[in-house]
C-alpha positions as CSV (number, residue, x, y, z in Angstrom):
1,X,-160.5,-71.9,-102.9
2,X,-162.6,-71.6,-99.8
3,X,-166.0,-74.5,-100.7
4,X,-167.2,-73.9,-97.3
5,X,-167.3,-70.7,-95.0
6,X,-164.1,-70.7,-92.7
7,X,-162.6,-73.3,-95.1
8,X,-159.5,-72.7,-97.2
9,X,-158.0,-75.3,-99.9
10,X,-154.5,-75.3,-101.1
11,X,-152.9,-77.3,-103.6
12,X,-149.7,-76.8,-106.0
13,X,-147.6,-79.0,-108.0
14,X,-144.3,-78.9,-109.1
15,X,-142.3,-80.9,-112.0
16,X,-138.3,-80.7,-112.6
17,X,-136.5,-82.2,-115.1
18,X,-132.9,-82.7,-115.6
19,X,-131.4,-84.7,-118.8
20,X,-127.7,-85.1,-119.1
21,X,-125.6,-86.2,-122.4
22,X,-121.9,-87.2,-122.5
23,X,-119.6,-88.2,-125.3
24,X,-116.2,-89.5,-124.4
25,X,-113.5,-90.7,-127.1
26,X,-110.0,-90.9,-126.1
27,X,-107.5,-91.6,-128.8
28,X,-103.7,-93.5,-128.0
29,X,-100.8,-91.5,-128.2
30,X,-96.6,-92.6,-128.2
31,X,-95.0,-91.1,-125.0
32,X,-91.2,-89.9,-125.5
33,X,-88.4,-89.2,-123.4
34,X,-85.1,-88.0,-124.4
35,X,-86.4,-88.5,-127.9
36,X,-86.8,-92.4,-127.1
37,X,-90.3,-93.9,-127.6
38,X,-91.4,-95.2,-123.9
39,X,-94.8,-96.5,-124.8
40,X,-98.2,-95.9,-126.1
41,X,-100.9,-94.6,-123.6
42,X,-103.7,-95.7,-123.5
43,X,-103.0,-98.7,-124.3
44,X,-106.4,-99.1,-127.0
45,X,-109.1,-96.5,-128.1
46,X,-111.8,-95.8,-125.8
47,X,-115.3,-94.7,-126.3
48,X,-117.7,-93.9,-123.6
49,X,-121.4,-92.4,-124.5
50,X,-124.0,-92.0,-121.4
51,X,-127.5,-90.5,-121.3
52,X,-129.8,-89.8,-118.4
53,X,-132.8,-88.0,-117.4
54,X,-134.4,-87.7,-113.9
55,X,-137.9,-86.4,-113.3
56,X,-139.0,-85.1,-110.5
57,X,-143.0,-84.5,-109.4
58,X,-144.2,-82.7,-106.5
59,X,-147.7,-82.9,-104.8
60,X,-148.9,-80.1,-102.1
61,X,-152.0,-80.0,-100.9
62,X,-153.8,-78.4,-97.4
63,X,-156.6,-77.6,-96.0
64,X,-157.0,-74.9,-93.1
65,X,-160.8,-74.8,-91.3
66,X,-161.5,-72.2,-88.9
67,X,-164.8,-71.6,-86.8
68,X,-166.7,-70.3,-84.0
69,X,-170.1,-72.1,-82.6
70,X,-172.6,-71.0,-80.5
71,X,-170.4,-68.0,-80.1
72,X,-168.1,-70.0,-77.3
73,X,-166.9,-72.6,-79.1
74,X,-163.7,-72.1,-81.3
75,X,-162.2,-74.7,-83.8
76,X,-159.1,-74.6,-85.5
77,X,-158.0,-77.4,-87.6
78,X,-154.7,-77.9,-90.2
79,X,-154.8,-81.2,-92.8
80,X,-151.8,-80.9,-95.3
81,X,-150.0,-83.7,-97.5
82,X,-147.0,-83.6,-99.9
83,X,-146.1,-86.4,-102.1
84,X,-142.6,-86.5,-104.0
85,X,-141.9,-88.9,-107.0
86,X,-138.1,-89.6,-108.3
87,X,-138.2,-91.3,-112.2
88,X,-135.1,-92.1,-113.5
């Protein structure tokens, strides 16, 4: 985008997300040796269930100028900004 003459406008934007799922059951089972039952491991049932997303946003944005006055007077000027935002 260039709104004014020597100026140039930049801006982009970026979003990522990531979701994760996990299911965990874990039955007990008898534990032998030499035929003899030793013991039962684990010791109870266990479930485990987790869920998770993260979100990611990303902001760019800059803004170049670039000029000659009066044919002896030169400018040159940069602005940029970035912005990141984590959501969890």
């Amino acid at each position: 985008m260039t709104p004014i003459k020597g100026m140039e406008i930049l801006a982009s934007y970026a979003s990522r997300r990531y979701e994760n799922k996990q299911d965990k059951f874990q039955n007990t089972y008898d534990t032998y040796e030499g035929g003899n039952f030793i013991m039962t491991y684990p010791t109870t049932k266990s479930r485990y269930e987790e869920w998770y997303q993260l979100i990611k946003n990303q902001f760019n944005a800059q803004v170049t100028y670039e000029n000659t006055f009066n044919e002896r007077h030169y400018f040159k000027g940069f602005l940029g900004f970035q912005t990141d935002e984590f959501k969890k």
